[in-house]
C-alpha positions as CSV (number, residue, x, y, z in Angstrom):
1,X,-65.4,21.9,31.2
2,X,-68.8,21.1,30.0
3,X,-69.7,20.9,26.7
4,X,-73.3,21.3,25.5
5,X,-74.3,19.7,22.6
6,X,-76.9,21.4,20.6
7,X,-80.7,19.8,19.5
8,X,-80.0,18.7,15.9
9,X,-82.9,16.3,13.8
10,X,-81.3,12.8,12.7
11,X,-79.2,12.6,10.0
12,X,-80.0,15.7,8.1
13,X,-77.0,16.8,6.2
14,X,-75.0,19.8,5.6
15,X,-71.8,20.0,3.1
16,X,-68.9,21.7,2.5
17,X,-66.9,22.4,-0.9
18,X,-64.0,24.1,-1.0
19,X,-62.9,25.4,-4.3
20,X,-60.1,26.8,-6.1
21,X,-60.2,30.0,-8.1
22,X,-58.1,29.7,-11.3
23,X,-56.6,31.8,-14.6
24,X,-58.9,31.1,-17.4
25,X,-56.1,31.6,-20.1
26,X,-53.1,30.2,-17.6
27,X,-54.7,27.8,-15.1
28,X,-53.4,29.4,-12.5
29,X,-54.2,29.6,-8.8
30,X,-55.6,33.3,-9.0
31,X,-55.9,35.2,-5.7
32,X,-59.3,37.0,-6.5
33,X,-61.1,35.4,-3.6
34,X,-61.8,39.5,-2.5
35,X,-62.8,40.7,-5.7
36,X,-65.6,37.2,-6.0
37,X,-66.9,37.3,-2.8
38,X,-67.5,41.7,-3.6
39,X,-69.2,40.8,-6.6
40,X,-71.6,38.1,-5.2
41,X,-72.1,40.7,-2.3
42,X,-73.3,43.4,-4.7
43,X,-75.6,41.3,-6.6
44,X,-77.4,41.0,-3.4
45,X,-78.3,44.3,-1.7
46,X,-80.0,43.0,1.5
47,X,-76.1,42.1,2.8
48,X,-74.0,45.0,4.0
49,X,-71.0,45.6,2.9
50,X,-69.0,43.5,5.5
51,X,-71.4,40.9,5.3
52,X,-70.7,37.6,4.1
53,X,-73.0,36.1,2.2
54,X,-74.9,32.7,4.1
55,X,-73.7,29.7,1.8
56,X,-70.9,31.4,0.1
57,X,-67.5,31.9,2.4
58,X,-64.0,33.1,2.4
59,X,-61.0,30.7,3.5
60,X,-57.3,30.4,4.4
61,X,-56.1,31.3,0.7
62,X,-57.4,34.1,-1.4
63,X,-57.3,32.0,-4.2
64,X,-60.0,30.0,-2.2
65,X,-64.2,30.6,-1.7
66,X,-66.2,28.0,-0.1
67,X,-69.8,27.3,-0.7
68,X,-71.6,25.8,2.1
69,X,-75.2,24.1,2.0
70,X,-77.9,25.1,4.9
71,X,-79.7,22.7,7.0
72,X,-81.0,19.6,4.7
73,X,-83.2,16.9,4.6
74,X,-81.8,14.9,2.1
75,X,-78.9,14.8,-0.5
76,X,-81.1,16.3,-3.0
77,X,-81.5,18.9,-1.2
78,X,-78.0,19.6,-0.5
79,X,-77.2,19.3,-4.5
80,X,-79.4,21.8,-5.2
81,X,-78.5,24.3,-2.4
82,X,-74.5,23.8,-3.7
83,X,-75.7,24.4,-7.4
84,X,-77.6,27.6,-6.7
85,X,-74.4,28.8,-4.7
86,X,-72.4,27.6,-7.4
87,X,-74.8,29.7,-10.2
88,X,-74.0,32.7,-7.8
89,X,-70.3,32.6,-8.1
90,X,-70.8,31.8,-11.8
91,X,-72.3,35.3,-12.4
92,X,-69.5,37.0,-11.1
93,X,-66.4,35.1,-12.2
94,X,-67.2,34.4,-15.6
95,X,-67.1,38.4,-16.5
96,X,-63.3,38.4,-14.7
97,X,-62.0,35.6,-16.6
98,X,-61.7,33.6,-13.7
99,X,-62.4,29.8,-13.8
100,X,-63.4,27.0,-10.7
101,X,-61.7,24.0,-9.9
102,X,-61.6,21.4,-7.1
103,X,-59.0,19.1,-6.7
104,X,-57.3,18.3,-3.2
105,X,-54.6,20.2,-4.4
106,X,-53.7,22.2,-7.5
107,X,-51.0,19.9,-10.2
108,X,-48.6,23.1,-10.5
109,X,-48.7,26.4,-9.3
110,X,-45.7,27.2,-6.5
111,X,-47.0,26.8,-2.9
112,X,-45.0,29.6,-2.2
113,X,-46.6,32.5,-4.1
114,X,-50.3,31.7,-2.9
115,X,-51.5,34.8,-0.6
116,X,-53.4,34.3,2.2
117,X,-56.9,36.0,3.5
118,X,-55.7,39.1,4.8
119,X,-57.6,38.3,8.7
120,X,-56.0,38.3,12.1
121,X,-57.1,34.4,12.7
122,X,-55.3,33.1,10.1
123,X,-52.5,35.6,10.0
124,X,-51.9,33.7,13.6
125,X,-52.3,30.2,12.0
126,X,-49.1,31.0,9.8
127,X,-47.2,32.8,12.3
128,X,-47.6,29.9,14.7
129,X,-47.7,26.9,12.0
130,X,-44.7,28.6,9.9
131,X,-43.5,26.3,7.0
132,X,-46.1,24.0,7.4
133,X,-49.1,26.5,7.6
134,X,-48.2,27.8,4.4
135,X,-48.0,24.8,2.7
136,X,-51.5,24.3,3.2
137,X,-52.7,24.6,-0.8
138,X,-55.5,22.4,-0.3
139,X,-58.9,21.9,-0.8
140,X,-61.6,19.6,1.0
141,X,-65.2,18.5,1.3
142,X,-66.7,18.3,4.8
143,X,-70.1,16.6,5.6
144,X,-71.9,17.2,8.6
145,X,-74.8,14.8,9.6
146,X,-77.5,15.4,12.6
147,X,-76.9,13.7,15.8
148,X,-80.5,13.6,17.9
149,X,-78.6,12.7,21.3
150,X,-75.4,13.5,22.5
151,X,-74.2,10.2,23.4
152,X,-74.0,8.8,19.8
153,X,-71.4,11.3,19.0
154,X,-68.3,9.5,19.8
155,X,-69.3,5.9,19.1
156,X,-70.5,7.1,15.5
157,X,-67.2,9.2,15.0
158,X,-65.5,5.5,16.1
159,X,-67.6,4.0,13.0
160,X,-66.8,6.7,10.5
161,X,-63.1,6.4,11.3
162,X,-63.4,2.7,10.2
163,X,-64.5,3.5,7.0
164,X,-62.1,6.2,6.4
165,X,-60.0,4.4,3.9
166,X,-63.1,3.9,2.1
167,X,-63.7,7.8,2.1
168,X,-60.2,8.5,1.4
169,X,-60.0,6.5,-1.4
170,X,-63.2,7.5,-3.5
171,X,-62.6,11.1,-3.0
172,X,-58.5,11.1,-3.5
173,X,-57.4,14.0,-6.0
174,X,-54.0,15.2,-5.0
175,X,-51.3,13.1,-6.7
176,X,-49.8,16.1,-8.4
177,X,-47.9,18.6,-6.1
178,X,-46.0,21.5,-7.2
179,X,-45.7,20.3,-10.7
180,X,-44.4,16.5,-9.8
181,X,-46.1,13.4,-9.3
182,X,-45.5,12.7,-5.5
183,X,-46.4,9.0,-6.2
184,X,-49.7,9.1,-3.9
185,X,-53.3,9.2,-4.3
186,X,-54.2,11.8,-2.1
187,X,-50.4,14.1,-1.2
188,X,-53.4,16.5,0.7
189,X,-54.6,13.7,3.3
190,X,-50.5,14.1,4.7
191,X,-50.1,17.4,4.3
192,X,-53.1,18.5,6.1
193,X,-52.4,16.3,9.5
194,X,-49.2,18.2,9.8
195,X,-51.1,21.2,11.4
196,X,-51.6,21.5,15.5
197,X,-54.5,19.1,16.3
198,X,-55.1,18.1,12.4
199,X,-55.3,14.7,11.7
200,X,-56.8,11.7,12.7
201,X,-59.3,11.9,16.2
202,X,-58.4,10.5,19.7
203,X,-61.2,8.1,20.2
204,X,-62.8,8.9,24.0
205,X,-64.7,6.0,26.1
206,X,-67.0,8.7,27.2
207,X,-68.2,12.5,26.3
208,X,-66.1,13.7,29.6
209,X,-62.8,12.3,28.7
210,X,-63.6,14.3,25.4
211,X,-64.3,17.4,27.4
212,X,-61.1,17.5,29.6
213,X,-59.2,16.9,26.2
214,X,-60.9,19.7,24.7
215,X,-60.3,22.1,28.5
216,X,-56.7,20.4,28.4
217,X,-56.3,22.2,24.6
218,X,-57.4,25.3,26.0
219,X,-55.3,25.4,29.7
220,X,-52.3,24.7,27.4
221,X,-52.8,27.1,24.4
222,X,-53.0,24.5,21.6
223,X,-56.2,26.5,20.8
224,X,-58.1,29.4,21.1
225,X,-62.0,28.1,20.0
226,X,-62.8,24.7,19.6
227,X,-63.0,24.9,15.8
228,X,-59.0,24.9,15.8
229,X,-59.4,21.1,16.8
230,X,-59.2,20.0,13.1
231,X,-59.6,16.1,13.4
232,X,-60.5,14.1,10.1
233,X,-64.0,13.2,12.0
234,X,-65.2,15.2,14.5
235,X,-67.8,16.2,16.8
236,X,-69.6,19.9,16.2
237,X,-70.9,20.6,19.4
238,X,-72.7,23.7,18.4
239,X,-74.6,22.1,15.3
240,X,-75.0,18.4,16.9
241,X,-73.2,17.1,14.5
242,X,-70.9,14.6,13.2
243,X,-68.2,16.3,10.7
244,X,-66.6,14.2,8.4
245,X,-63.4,16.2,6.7
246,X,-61.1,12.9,5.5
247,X,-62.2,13.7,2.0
248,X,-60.1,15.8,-0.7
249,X,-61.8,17.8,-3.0
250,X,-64.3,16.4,-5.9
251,X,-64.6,18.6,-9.0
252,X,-68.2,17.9,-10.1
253,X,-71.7,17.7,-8.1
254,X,-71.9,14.1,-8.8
255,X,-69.2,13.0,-6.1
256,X,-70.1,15.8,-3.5
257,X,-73.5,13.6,-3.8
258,X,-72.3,10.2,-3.7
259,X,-70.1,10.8,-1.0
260,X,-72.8,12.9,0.9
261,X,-75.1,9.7,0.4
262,X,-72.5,7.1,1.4
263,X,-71.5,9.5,4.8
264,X,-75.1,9.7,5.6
265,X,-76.0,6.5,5.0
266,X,-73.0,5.1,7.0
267,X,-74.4,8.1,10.2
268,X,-77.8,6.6,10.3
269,X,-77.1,3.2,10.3
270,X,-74.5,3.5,13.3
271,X,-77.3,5.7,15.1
272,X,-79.9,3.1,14.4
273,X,-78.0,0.5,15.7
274,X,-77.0,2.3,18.5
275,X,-81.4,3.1,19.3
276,X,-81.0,-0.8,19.1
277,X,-78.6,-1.7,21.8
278,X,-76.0,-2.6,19.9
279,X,-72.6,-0.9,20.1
280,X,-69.8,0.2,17.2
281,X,-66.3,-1.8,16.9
282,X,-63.3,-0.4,16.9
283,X,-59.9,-0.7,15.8
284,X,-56.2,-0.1,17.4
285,X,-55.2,2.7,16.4
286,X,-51.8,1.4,14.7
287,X,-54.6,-0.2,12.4
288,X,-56.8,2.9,11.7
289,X,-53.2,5.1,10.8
290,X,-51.8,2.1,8.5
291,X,-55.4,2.5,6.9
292,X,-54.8,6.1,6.0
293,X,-51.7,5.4,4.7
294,X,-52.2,3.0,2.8
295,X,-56.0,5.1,1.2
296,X,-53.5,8.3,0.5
297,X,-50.7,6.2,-1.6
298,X,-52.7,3.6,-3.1
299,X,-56.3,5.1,-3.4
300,X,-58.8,2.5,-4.7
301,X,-56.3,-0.1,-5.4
302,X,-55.6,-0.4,-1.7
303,X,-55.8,-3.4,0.4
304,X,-57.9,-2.3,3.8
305,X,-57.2,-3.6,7.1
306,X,-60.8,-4.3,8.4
307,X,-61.0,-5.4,11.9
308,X,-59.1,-5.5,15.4
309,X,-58.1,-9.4,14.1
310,X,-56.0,-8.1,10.9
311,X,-58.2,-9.2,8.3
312,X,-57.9,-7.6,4.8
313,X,-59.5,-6.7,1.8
314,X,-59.5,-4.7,-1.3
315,X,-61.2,-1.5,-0.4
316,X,-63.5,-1.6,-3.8
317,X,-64.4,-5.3,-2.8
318,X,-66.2,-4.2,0.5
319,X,-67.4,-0.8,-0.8
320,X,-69.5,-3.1,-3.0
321,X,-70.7,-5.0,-0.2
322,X,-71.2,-2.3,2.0
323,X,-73.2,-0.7,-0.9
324,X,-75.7,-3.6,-1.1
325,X,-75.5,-3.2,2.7
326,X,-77.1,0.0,2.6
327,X,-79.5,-0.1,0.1
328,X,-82.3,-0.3,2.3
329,X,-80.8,3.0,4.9
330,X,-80.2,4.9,1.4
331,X,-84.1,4.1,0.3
332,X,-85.4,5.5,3.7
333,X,-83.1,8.6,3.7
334,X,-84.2,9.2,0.2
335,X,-80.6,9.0,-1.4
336,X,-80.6,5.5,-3.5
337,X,-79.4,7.1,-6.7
338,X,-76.8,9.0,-5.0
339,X,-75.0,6.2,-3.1
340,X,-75.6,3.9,-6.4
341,X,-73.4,7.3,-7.5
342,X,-70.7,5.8,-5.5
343,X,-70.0,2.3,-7.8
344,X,-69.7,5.1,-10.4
345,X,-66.8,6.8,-9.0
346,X,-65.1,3.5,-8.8
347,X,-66.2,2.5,-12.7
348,X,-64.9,5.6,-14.0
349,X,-62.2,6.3,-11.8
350,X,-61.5,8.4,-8.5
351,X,-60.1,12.0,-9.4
352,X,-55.7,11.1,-9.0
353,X,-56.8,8.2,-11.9
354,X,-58.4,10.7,-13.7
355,X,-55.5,13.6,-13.6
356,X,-52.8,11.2,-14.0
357,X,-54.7,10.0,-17.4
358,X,-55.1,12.9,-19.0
359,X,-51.3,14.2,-17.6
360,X,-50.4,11.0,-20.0
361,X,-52.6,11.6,-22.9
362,X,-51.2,15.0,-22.6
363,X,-47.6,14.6,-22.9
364,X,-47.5,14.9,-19.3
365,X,-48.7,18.9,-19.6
366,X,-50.6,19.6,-16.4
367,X,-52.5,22.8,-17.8
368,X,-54.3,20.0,-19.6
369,X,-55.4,18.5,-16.2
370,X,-56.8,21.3,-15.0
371,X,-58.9,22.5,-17.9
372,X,-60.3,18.9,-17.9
373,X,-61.4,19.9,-14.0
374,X,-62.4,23.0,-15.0
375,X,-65.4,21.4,-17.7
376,X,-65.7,18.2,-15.3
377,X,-67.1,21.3,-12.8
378,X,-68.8,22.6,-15.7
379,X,-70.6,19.3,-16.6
380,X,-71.2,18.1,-12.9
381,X,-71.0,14.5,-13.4
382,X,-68.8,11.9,-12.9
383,X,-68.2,10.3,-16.5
């Protein structure tokens, strides 16, 4: 089975940001996912009526949209695409009473009740994932970054999956889970790698042992199109890109940037050294799953396992080093204020410090924590 993989410029960037639709007076998971995605559709004429609009999607939940940048340059850019989506949505759910959110998973509202998107794909998702499909109340942000040749995919996917406890750890959001504290940073980064081919990547010596894994999937009936293979990294075959999908959801435009930044940042300088001659380490497995582990229960207070020889570190101690590491990559993709966005998520707190605060200041009422996502989405900065 060949695989093609499609002419993409170098690191230009395209995002993902999945976000929850909520009760204004309740906070609530709301399924009104149909009665948005009408409303943005009519406020455009030029789409049909079965059209979906270009940067604003429907998901697994109807209590879910997605908004989803174009093709860009430079974080900047990506920003501004996401808040002009964002102003869209606005127009529409602030008349219905409905409010947005983006956590990895929602504090309190019952797993069991959330509908899902009335469409034959994921209709066969839950019928072949059962209990575990439907537990999937969860929300992301993917970042894709352009590969220019085809052979940098896997060795860069290698390097990303090194820093994924980094990742994990500045974006975790999901300690609350059906209205108890499961103890963990991120409860989503478990949940999700339940599903059929969800999870952390095989890594592949070379792009044909990735394509008879991929015609292996298909001979079997794991999946039907390649998207189904839902790996925290991952190639894109048809974009030539690099995916990155370890992160739970970030509730203001601040973090979608710095973690944008730090991704792209991270994909050039693996592709520069790889123009260079040099090549990407890796580590045993049983090292990279301990690493996500230990990201989803301890977040930023986690100590890192950093190489093949077991060496350790606080994961905010070599953020800040790989930080001053790539201030010079940052200056030539245009992004420096973004990734200095980064050390701000770790001043202030990543979002499961932030909910389990205000849970406390609040008596423990978890309404509180999501009206305090609700205006952190409003205000769009980290502070």
């Amino acid at each position: 089975m060949k695989i093609d993989f499609a002419p993409s410029a170098q690191s230009t960037l395209g995002v993902e940001w999945e976000l929850a639709l909520v009760d204004g007076e309740s906070s609530e998971l709301i399924s009104a996912a149909d009665e948005v995605l009408r409303g943005v559709r009519q406020k455009h004429p030029e789409l049909q009526d079965d059209d979906e609009h270009p940067h604003i999607k429907q998901e697994l939940l109807a209590n879910t949209i997605e908004l989803v940048t174009g093709v860009c340059g430079t974080v900047a850019e990506a920003k501004s695409d996401l808040s002009r989506s964002m102003a869209a949505v606005r127009e529409v759910t602030g008349p219905l009473g409905v409010e947005l959110f983006c956590a990895g998973s929602h504090p309190f509202s019952a797993v069991k009740t959330q509908a899902i998107t009335d469409k034959e794909r994921y209709a066969t998702l839950i019928d072949r994932t059962q209990w575990w499909g439907r537990q999937m109340v969860i929300y992301g942000v993917h970042v894709h970054v352009g590969l220019d040749k085809r052979s940098k995919a896997l060795p860069v996917l290698d390097g990303l999956i090194n820093f994924f406890p980094h990742l994990m750890a500045l974006s975790a959001s999901s300690p609350f889970w059906d209205g108890e504290d499961t103890g963990y940073a991120s409860q989503r980064a478990l949940m999700f790698q339940q599903l059929p081919t969800a999870g952390l990547p095989f890594q592949f010596g070379t792009w044909a042992e990735y394509e008879q894994y991929v015609a292996d999937m298909f001979t079997t009936g794991v999946i039907d199109v390649a998207n189904e293979i839902r790996w925290d990294v991952r190639p894109v075959p048809n974009l030539g890109t690099i995916e990155m999908r370890i992160c739970d959801g970030l509730s203001t435009l601040q973090e979608i940037g710095a973690i944008a930044a730090l991704t792209q940042c991270l994909v050039d300088d693996f592709s520069t050294r790889l123009d260079q001659g040099g090549t990407i380490e890796t580590m045993p497995p049983w090292h990279v799953q301990e690493n996500k582990w230990r990201a989803a229960r301890y977040g930023l207070d986690a100590i890192i396992i950093l190489d093949a020889a077991g060496n350790e570190r606080l994961v905010t101690d070599h953020l800040a080093d790989e930080l001053n590491r790539l201030e010079p990559v940052a200056a030539k993709l245009g992004c420096t204020d973004e990734l200095a966005d980064v050390g701000k998520i770790i001043k202030h707190g990543a979002g499961y410090q932030r909910q389990r605060e205000v849970a406390q200041a609040n008596g423990g009422d978890l309404r509180a924590v999501v009206r305090d996502l609700v205006e952190r989405m409003k205000s769009g900065i980290i502070a």
